[in-house]
C-alpha positions in Angstrom: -51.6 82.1 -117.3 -49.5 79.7 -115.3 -49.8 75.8 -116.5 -51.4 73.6 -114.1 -50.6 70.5 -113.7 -49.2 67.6 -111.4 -46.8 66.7 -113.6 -43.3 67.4 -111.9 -44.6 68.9 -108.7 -43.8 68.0 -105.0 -46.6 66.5 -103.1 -47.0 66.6 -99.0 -49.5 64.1 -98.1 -50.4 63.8 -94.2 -52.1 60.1 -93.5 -50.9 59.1 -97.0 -50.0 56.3 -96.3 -53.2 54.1 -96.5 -56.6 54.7 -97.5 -57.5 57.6 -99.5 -54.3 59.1 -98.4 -52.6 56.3 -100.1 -54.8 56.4 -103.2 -54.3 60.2 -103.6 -50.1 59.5 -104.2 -50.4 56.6 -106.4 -53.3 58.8 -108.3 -50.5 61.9 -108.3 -47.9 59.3 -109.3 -49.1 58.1 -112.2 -49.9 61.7 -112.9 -46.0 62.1 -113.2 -45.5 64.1 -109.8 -41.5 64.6 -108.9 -41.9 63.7 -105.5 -44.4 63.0 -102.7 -44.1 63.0 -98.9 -46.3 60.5 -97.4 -47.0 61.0 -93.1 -48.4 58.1 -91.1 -49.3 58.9 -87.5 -49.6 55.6 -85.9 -46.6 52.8 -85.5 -49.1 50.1 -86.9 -49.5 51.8 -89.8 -45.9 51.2 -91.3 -45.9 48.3 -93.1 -48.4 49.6 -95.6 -46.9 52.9 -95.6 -44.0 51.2 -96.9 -45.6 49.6 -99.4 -47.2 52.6 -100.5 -44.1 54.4 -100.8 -42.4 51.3 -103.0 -45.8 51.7 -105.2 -45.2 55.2 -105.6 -41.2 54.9 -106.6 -42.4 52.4 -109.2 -43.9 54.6 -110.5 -41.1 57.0 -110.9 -42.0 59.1 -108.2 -39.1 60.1 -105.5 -41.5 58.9 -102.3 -40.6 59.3 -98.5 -42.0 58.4 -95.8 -42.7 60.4 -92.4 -43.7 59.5 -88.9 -45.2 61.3 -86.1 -48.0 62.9 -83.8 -49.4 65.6 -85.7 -51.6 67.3 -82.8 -48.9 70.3 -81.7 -47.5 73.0 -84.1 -44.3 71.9 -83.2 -44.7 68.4 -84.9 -46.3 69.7 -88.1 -43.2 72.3 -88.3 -40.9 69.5 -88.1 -43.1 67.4 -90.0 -42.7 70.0 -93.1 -38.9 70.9 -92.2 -38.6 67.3 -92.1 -40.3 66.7 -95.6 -38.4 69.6 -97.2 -35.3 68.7 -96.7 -35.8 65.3 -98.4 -37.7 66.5 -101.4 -38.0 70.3 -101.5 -40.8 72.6 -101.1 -44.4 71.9 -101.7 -46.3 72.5 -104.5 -49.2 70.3 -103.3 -50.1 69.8 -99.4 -53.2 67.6 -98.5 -54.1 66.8 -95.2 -56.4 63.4 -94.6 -56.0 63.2 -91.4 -59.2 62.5 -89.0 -60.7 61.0 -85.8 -64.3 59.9 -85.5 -66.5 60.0 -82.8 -69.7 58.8 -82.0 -71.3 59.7 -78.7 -74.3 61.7 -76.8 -72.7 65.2 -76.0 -73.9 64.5 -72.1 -72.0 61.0 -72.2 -68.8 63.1 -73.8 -65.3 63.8 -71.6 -63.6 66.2 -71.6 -60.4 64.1 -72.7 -62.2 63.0 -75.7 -63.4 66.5 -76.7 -59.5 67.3 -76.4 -58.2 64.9 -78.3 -60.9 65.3 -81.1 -60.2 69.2 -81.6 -56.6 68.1 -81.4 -56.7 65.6 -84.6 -59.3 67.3 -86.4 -59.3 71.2 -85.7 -55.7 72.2 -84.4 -54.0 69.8 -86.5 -55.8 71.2 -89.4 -54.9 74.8 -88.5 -51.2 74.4 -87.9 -51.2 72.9 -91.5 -52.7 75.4 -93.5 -49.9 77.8 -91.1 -47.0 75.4 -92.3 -48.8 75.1 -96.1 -49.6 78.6 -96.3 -45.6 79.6 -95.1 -44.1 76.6 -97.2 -45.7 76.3 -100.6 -44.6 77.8 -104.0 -46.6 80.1 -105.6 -49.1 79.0 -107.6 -49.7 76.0 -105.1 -53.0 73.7 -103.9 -53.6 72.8 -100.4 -56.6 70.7 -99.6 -57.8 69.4 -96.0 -60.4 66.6 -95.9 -63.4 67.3 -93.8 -66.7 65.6 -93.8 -70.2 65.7 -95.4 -71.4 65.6 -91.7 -70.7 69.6 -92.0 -74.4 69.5 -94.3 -76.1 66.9 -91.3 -78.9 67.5 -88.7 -78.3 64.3 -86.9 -77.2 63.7 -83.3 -74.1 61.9 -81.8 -71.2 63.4 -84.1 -71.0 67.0 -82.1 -67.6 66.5 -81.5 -66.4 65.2 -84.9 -68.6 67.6 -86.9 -68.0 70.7 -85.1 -64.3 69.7 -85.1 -64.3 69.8 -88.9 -66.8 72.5 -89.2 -63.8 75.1 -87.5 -61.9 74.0 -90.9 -64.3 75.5 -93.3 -64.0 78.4 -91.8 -59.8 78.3 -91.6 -60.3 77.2 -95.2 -61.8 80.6 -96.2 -59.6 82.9 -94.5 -56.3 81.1 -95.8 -57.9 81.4 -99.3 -57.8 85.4 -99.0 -54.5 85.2 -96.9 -52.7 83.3 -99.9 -54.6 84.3 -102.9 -52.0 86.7 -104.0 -49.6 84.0 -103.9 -51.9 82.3 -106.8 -52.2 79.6 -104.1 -55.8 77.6 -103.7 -57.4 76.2 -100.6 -60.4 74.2 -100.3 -62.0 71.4 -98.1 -63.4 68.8 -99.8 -66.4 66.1 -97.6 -66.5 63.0 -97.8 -69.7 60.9 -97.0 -69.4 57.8 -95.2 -66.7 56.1 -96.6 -66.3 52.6 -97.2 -63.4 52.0 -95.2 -61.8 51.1 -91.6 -62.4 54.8 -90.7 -66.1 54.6 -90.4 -67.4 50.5 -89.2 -65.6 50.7 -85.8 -68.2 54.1 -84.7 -71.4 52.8 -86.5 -74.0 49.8 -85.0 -75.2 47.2 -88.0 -78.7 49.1 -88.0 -76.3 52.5 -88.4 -74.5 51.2 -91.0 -77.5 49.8 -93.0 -78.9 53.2 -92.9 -75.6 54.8 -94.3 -75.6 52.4 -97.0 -79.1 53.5 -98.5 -78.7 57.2 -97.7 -77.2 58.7 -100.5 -79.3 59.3 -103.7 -76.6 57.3 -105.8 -76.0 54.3 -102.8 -77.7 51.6 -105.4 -75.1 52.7 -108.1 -72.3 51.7 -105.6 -70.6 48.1 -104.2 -71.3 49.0 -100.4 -73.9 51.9 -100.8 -70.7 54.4 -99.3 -68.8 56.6 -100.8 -65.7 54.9 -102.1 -62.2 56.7 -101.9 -62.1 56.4 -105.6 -65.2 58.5 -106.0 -62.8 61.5 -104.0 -59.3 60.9 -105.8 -60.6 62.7 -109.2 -61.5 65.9 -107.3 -58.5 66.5 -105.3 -56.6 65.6 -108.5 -58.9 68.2 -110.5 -58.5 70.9 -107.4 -54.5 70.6 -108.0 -54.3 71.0 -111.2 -57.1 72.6 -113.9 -59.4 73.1 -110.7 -57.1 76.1 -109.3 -59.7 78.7 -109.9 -62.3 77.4 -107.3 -60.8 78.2 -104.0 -61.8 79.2 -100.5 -64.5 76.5 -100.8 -66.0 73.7 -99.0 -67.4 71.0 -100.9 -69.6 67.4 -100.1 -68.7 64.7 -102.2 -71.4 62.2 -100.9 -73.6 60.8 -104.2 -76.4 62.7 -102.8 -76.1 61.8 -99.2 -76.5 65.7 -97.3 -76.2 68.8 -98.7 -75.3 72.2 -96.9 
């Protein structure tokens, strides 16, 4: 049976370089990965992206850092031709990237329903193309969706359903590349305690989010926390290979599907 591990592997990590992106590399890092990619989409963004990276290299890990729009197949083909040539192929690709929305479907345009099936659905598809073309055998690629997927609640139709195409992408690559020994799984965060989710939500919204889940008393804000995801994408890419084609809600008890 092949070993798994994270040791020594090469890492692409799309929106790595802040927030659970960021906390993903440093957590493959200090796992002793060779070398991780790290993608940041927006120009404001740098600075910590740096830092990240500089993290990462103290921590012996060759890191790089990549800029660009992923929302056309032509960016995330550069965006892995790109990463290849400065670190090799992937063992490991995880794509975090996301855009919320919160709004009545009648209130909704039609730009903004592009633009969300554009970060959250195309995006993802053309990444699990690249991935599934790109990885070595035996390889672990992981997209980030949401718990929202498990919901009956109003307002999110464009983010959820988004996200829900992705489960669905997530099974078919999982047959497409099991012979390859490769895994792919979606993994759902609940609200998360970060800048992704206070911009959408009104204080009486957030209150309720913060009481929701069945373990929000055992937590600093009542959210999920992106240390409470780290551990399983960590355990997907390594002794968690055997569970694949899967979608799975990481909340502390918030929804379930």
């Amino acid at each position: 049976m092949v070993e798994r591990t994270i040791k020594g592997k090469v890492a692409f990590i799309t929106g790595g370089g802040k927030n659970l992106g960021a906390l993903i590399a440093k957590d493959f890092a200090s796992k002793g990965a060779k070398a991780i990619v790290v993608h940041y989409n927006s120009a404001s963004s740098k600075t910590e992206t740096e830092k990240t990276v500089a993290e990462l290299e103290k921590l012996g890990t060759k890191a790089v850092a990549l800029h660009g729009d992923l929302t056309t197949a032509a960016a995330i083909t550069k965006f892995f031709e790109d990463a290849e040539r400065a670190v090799g192929k992937p063992d490991i690709a995880i794509n975090t990237v996301g855009k919320v929305l919160k709004k009545p479907i009648i209130d909704t345009t039609e730009a903004e329903f592009d633009e969300m099936f554009a970060v959250n659905t195309k995006c993802a598809y053309f990444f699990i193309k690249e991935a599934g073309k790109r990885l070595n055998d035996d390889g672990c690629l992981i997209t980030i969706v949401t718990s929202l997927l498990g919901a009956f609640t109003p307002f999110y139709s464009t983010y959820a359903g988004s996200k829900a195409a992705v489960e669905h992408f997530t099974r078919a690559a999982s047959k497409e590349f099991g012979e390859r020994g490769i895994s792919v799984n979606a993994l759902g965060p609940g609200p998360m305690d970060t800048p992704f989710f206070y911009p959408q939500e009104s204080p009486e919204a957030q209150a309720y989010h913060k009481t929701a889940a069945a373990l929000s008393s055992k937590t600093p804000s009542g959210l999920t926390h992106i240390e409470d995801i780290v551990p399983f994408v960590s355990f997907l890419a390594s002794d968690g290979w055997w569970q694949t084609g899967q979608t799975v809600l990481i909340n502390g008890g918030y929804t379930t599907k």
